[in-house]
C-alpha positions as CSV (number, residue, x, y, z in Angstrom):
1,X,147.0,150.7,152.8
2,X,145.5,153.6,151.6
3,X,145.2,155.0,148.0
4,X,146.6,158.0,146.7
5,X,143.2,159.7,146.5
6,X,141.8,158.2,149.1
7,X,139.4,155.8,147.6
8,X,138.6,152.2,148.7
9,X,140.0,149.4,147.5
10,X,140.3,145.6,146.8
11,X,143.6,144.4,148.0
12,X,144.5,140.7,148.7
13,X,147.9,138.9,149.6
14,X,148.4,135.2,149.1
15,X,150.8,133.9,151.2
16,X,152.0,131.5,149.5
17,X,153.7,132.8,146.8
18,X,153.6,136.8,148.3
19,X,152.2,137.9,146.1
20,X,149.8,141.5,146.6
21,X,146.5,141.4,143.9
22,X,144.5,144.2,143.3
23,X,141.0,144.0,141.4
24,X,140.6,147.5,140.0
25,X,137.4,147.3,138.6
26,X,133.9,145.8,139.0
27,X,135.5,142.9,136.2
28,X,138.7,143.1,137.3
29,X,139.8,139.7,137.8
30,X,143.2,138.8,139.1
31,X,144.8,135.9,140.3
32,X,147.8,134.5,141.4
33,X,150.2,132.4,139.6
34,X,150.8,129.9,142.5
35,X,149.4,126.2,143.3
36,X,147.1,128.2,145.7
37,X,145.2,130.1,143.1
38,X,144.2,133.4,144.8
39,X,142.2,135.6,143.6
40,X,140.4,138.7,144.0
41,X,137.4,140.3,142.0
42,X,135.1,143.2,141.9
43,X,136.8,146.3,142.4
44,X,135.4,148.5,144.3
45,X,132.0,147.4,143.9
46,X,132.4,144.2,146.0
47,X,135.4,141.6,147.0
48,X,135.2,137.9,145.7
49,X,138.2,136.3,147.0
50,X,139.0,132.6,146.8
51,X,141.9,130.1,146.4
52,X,142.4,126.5,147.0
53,X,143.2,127.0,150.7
54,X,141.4,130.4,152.1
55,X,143.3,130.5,155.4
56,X,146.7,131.2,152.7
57,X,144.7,134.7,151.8
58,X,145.5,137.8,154.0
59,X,142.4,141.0,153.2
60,X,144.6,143.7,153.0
61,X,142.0,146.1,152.0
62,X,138.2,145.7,150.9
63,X,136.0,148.0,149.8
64,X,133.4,148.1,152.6
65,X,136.2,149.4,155.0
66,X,135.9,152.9,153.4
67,X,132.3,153.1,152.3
């Protein structure tokens, strides 16, 4: 999935509830609303994920694929 200018990114799905989190910034934390609890944080300046069950996260996008 790639940005509209090109830029890398910090994308995460949780499976559980389908839901598609994107940390924006370096304190960008977002998380899911589901019993699973994923989350994503860092923007593009790393990629802390984590959840109750890590095998229900799918990395769309992380920022060391582009750099």
């Amino acid at each position: 999935m790639k940005g509209a200018d090109d830029k890398p990114r910090n994308i995460v799905l949780c499976k559980d509830c389908l839901e598609v989190l994107e940390s924006k910034h370096r304190h960008d934390f977002v998380q899911c609303s589901c019993e699973n609890q994923t989350y994503t944080d860092g923007g593009i300046d790393y990629q802390r994920i984590g959840g109750k069950d890590l095998s229900r996260i799918e990395i769309i996008e992380s920022p060391r694929q582009r750099k």
